[in-house]
LOKOLMI-584938 format. One line per field, with one value per residue (C-alpha): x, y, z; chain. Coordinates in steps of 0.001 Angstrom, whole numbers, plus 500000, padded with zeros to 6 digits. Example, Ala and Ser with C-alpha at 12.3 -4.5 7.8 and 13.67 -1.06 7.14 Angstrom:
# residues 2
u <- (512300,513670)
v <- (495500,498940)
w <- (507800,507140)
chaine <- (A,A)
END
This chain:
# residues 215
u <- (500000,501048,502309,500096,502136,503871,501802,503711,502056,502525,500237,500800,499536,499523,499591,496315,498845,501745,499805,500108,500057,499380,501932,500543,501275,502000,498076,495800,498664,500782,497835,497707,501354,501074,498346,499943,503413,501179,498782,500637,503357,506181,508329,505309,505826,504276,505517,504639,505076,502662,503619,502170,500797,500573,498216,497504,499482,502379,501727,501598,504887,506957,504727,506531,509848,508730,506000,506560,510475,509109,506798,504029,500869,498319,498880,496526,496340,494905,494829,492038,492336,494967,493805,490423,491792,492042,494085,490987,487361,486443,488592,490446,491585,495102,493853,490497,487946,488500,492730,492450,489907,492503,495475,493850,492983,496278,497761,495358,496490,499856,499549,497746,499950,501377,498600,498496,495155,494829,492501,491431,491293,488579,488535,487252,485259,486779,485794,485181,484694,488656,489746,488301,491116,493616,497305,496478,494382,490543,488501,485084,483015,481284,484191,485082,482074,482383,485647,485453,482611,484868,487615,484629,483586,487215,487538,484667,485625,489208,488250,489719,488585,487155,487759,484651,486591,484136,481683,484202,483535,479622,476620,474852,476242,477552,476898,479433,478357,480566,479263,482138,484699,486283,487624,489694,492829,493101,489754,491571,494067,492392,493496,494761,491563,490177,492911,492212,488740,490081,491945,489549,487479,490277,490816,487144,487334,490660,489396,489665,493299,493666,492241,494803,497382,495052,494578)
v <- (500000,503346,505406,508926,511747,514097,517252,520327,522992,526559,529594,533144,536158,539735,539469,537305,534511,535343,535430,538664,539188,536226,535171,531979,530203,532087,532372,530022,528690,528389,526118,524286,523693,522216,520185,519020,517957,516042,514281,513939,511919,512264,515083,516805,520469,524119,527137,530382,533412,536161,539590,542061,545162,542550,542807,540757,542397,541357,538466,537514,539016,536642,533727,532745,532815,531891,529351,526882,526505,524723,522443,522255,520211,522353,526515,528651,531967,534833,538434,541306,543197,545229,545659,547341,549713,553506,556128,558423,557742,557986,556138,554981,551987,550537,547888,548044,545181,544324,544127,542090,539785,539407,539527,536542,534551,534462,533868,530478,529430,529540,528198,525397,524835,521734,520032,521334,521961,525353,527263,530975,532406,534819,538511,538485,541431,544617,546365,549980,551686,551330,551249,554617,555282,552800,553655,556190,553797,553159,549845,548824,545669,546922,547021,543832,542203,542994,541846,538409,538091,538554,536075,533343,534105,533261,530443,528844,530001,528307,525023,526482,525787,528933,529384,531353,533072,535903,532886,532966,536355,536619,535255,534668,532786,535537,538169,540642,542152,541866,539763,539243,541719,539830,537922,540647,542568,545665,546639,543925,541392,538270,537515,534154,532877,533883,532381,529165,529759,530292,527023,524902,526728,526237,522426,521438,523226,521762,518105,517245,517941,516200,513109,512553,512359,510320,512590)
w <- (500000,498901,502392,502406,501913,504472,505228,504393,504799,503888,505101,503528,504385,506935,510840,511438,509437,511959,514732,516079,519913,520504,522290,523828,520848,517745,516765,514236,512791,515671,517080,513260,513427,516917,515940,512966,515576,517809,515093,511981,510577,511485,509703,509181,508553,508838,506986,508364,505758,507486,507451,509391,506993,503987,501200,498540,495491,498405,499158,495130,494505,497227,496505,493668,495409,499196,498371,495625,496727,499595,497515,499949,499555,501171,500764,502882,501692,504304,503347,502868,505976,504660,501194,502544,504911,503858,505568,504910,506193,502668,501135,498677,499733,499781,497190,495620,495516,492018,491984,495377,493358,490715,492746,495105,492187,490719,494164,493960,490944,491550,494999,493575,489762,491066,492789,496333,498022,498699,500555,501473,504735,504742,506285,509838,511423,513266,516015,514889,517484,518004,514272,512884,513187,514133,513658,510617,508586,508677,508883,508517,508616,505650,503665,505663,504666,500534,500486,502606,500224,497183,499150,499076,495278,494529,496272,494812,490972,491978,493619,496859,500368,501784,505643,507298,510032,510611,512076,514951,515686,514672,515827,512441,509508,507019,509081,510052,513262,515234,518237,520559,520606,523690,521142,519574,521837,519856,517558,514401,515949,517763,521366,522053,522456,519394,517160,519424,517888,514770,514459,515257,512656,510220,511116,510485,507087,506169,506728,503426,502460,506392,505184,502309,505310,507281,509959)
chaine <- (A,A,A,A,A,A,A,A,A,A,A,A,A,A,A,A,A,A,A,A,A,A,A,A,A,A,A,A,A,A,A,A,A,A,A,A,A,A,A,A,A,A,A,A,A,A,A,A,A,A,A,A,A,A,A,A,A,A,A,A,A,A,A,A,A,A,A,A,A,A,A,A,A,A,A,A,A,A,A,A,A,A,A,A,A,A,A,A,A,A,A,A,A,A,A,A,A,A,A,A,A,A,A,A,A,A,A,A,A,A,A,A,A,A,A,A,A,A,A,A,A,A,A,A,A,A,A,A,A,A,A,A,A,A,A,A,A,A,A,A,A,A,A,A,A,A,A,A,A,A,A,A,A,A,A,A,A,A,A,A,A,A,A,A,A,A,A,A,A,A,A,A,A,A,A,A,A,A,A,A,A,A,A,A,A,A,A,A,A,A,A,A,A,A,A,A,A,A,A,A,A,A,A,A,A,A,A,A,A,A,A,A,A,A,A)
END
């Protein structure tokens, strides 16, 4: 029989990919890569390229270079806060709906050119009464909203699994009211326990690429 193959695992994308302060355990994909030590095969590995500030025009232009030399087998892409902030309360913003759309598909296809699941970590809500502004910039959960539902519309076009991370934070199922800002430290960055939320969101989602490892 034909042994499964070794989960290696890359995840690219601005500071909700790092893990930012969270310091518990490096966030969602601290907690993935954990996971993935404890359950998987042996040798099993977890590539962290988050960048805090990163949008996805970035993220496309190191992908090339940072992803596919480390031929992983599942690529989970996570950006969108960035692109839809503004540093004026009417806008523009840093990257408008339609590039990101483009910018994230191509980032898909090129995550996923050589047979790799990949899937799309989608925008999670803000809490504006401490992000208008925050640090210069501006962000809102409608803009939030438009462009996690963009992230999904890609996803689906691409084959991609789409992660749901505003659930986490919101009562109702595509809804992005926020409904527990306890679960975010500064107005946009999770606290521990919300990227513990987060990665169990993300391992239910991810089943399928888990089963190929038998996990």
């Amino acid at each position: 029989m034909k042994s499964a193959p070794l989960p290696r695992v890359v995840a690219i994308g601005d500071s909700l990919i790092y893990g930012r302060l969270d310091t518990r355990h490096g966030g969602w994909v601290g907690h993935l890569k954990l996971w993935l030590e404890q359950e998987g095969p042996e040798m099993s590995a977890l590539f962290n390229l988050g960048i805090g500030g990163e949008t996805s025009v970035g993220a496309l232009r190191r992908a090339r270079h940072e992803v596919l030399l480390r031929e992983p087998n599942l690529v989970i892409v996570g950006v969108g806060t960035n692109d839809c902030r503004s540093e004026d309360p009417e806008g523009p913003h840093v990257v408008e709906l339609d590039d990101y759309a483009t910018a994230l598909s191509s980032l898909v296809q090129l995550a996923g050119q050589d047979g790799a699941w990949v899937a799309v970590a989608g925008p999670i809500p803000v809490d504006e009464s401490q992000t208008q502004p925050k640090d210069g910039n501006y962000y809102y959960n409608e803009d939030m909203r438009t462009y996690a539902d963009r992230a999904r519309h890609v996803a689906e076009k691409e084959s991609a699994i789409f992660i749901p991370f505003a659930e986490v934070f919101c009562k109702s199922r595509g809804e992005f009211d926020l409904d527990h800002p306890d679960l975010l430290s500064d107005g946009i960055h999770p606290t521990p326990d919300g990227h513990r939320a987060m990665f169990e969101c993300a391992r239910e989602e991810l089943t399928p690429a888990f089963a190929a490892w038998c996990l």
